[in-house]
ChimeraX commands (.cxc) that place a marker at each C-alpha (Angstrom):
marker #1 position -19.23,31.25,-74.62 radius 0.5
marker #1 position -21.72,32.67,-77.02 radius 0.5
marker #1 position -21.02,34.48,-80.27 radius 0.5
marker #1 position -22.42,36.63,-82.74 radius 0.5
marker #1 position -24.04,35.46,-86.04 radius 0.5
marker #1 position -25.30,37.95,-88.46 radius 0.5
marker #1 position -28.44,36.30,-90.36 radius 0.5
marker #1 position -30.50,37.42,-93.28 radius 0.5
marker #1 position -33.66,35.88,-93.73 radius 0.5
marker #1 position -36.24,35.53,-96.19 radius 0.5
marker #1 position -37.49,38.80,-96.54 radius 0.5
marker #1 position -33.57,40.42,-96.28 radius 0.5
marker #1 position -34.07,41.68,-93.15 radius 0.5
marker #1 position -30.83,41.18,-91.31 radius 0.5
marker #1 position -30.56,39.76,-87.68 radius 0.5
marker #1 position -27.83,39.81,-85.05 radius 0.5
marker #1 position -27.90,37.50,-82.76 radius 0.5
marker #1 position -26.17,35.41,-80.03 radius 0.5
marker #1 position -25.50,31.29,-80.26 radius 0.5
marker #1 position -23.84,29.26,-77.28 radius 0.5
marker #1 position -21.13,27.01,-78.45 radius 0.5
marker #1 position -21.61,24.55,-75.65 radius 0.5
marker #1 position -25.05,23.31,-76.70 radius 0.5
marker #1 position -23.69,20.85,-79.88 radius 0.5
marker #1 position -26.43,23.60,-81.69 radius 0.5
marker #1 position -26.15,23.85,-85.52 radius 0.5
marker #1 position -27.36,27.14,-87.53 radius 0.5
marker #1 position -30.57,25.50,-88.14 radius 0.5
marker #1 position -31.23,25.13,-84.43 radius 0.5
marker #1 position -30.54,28.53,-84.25 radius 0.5
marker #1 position -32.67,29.82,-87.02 radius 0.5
marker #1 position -35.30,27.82,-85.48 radius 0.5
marker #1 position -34.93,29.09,-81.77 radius 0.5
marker #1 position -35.04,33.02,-82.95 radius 0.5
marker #1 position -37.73,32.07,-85.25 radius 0.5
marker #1 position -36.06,33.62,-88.17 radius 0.5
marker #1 position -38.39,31.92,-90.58 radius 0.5
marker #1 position -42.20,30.44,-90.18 radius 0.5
marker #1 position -42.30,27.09,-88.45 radius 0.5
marker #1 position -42.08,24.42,-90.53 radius 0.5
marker #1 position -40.14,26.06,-93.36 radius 0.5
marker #1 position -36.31,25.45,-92.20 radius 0.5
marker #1 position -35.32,22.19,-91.37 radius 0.5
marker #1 position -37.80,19.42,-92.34 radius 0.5
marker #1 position -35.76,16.93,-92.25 radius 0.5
marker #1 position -34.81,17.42,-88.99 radius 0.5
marker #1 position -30.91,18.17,-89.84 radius 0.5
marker #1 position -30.10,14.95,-91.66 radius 0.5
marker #1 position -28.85,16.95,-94.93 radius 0.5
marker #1 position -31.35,15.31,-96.70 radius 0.5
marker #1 position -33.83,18.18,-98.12 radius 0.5
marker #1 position -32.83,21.77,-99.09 radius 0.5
marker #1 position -34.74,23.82,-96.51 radius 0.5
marker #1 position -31.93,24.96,-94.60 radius 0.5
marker #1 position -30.12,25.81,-97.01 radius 0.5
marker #1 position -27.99,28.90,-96.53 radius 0.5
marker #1 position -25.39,31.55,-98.69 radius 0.5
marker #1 position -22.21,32.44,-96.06 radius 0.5
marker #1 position -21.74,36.26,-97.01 radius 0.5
marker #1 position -18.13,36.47,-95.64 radius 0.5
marker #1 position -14.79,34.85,-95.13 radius 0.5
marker #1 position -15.43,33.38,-91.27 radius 0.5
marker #1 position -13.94,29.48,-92.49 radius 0.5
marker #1 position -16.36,26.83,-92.23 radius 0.5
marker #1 position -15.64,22.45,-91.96 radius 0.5
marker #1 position -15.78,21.18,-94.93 radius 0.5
marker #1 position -18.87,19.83,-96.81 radius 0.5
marker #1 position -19.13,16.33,-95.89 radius 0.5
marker #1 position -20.64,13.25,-98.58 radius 0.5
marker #1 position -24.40,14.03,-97.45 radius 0.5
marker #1 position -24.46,17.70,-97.69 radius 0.5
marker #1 position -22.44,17.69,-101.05 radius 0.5
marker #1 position -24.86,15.36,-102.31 radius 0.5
marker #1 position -28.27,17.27,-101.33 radius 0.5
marker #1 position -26.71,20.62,-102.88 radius 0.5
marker #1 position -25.54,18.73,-105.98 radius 0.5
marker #1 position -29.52,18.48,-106.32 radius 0.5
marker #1 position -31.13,21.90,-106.24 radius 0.5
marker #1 position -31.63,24.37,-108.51 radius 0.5
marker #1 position -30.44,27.58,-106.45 radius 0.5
marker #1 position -27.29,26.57,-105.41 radius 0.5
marker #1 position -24.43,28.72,-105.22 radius 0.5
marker #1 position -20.10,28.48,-104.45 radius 0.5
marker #1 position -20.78,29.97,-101.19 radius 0.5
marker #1 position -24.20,27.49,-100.66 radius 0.5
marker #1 position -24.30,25.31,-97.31 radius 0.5
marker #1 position -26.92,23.45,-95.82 radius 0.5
marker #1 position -26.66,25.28,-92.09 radius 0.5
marker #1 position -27.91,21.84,-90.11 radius 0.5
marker #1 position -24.18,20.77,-91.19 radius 0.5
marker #1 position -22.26,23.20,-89.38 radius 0.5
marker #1 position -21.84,23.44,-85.88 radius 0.5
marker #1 position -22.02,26.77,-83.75 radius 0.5
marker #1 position -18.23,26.81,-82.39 radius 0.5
marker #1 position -16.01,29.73,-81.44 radius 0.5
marker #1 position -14.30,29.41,-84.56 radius 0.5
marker #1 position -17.42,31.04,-86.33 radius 0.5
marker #1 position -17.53,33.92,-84.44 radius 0.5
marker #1 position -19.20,37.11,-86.57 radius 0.5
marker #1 position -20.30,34.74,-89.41 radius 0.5
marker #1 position -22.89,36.31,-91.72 radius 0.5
marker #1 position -25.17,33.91,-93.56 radius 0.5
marker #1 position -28.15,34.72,-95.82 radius 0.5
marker #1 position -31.36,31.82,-95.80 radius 0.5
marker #1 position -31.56,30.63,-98.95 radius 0.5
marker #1 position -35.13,30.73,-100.85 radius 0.5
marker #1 position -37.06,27.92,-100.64 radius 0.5
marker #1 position -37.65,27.26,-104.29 radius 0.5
marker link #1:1,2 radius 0.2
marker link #1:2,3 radius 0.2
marker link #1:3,4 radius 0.2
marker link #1:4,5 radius 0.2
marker link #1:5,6 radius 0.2
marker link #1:6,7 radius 0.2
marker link #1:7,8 radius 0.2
marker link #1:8,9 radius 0.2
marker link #1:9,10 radius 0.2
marker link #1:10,11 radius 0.2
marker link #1:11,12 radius 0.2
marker link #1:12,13 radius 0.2
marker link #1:13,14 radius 0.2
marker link #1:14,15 radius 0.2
marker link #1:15,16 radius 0.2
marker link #1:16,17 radius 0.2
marker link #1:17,18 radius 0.2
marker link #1:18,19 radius 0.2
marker link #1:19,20 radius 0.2
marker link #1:20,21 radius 0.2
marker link #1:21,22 radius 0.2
marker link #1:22,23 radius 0.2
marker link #1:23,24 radius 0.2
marker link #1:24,25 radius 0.2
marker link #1:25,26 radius 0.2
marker link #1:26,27 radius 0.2
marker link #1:27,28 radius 0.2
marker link #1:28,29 radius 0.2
marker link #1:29,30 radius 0.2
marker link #1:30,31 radius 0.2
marker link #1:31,32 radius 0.2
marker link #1:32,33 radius 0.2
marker link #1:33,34 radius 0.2
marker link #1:34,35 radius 0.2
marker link #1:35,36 radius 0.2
marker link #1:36,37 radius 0.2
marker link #1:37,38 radius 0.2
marker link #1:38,39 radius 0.2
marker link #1:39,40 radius 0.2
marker link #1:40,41 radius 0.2
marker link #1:41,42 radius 0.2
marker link #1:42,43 radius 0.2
marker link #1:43,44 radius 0.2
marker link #1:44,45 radius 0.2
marker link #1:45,46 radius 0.2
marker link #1:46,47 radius 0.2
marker link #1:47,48 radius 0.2
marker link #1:48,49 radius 0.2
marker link #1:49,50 radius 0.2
marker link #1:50,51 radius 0.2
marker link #1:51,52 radius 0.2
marker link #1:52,53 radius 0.2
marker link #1:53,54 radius 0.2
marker link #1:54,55 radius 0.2
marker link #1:55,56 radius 0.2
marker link #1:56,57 radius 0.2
marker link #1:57,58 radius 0.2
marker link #1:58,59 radius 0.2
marker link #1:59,60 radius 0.2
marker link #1:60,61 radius 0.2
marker link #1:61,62 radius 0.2
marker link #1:62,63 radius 0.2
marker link #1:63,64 radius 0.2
marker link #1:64,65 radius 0.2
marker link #1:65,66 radius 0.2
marker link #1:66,67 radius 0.2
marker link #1:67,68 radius 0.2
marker link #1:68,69 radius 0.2
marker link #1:69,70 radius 0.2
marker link #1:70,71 radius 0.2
marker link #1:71,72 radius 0.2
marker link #1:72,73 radius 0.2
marker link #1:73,74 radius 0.2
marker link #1:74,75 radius 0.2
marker link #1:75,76 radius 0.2
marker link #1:76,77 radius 0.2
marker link #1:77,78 radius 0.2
marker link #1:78,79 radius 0.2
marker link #1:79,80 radius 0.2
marker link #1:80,81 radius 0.2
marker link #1:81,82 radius 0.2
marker link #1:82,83 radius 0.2
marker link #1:83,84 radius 0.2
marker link #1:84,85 radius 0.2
marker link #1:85,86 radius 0.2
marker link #1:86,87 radius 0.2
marker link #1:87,88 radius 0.2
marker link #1:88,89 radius 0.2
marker link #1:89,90 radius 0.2
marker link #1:90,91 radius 0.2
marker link #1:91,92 radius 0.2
marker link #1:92,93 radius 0.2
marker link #1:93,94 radius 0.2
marker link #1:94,95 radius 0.2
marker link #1:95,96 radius 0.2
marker link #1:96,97 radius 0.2
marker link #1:97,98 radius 0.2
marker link #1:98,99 radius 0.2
marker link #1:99,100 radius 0.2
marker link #1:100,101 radius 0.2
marker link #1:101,102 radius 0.2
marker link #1:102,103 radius 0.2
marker link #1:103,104 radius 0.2
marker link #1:104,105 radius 0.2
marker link #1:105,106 radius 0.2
marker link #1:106,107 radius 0.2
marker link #1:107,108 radius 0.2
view
């Protein structure tokens, strides 16, 4: 089953597009795979919640898992974080986030 994901990038223009939930993909893999961003800019730590470049604002009410020790910890660190701030390697494309809107975070 795929669903939609509404994602603003860098530069606020906003994309729509399509994830499969049977591929265990997080939002960074799918950042990454519409090539939302320039390579090398999302994800360098390869989705170990260890560095910020992920990072992501949700812009609407879909309900995500809760922010486990290593992503808590990484936020707790960086100067643009928000209430609404996630690192988007942490959550996992499932049904259940159907029409989620997310905005990419700015680098520094």
């Amino acid at each position: 089953m795929d669903i939609t994901i509404k994602i603003k990038d860098r530069k606020g223009q906003l994309h729509e597009v399509k994830a499969p939930t049977d591929m265990a993909l997080n939002l960074m893999h799918v950042v990454r795979a519409y090539e939302l961003e320039p390579a090398g800019t999302i994800g360098l730590c390869g989705g170990m919640a260890m560095c910020h470049t992920c990072q992501c604002y949700t812009t609407n009410d879909v309900a995500l898992p809760e922010k486990r020790e290593a992503e808590l910890a990484t936020l707790s660190r960086l100067p643009n974080i928000k209430p609404n701030s996630r690192l988007s390697c942490q959550i996992l494309v499932t049904k259940e986030l159907d029409g989620l809107e997310i905005e990419i975070a700015p680098l520094f």
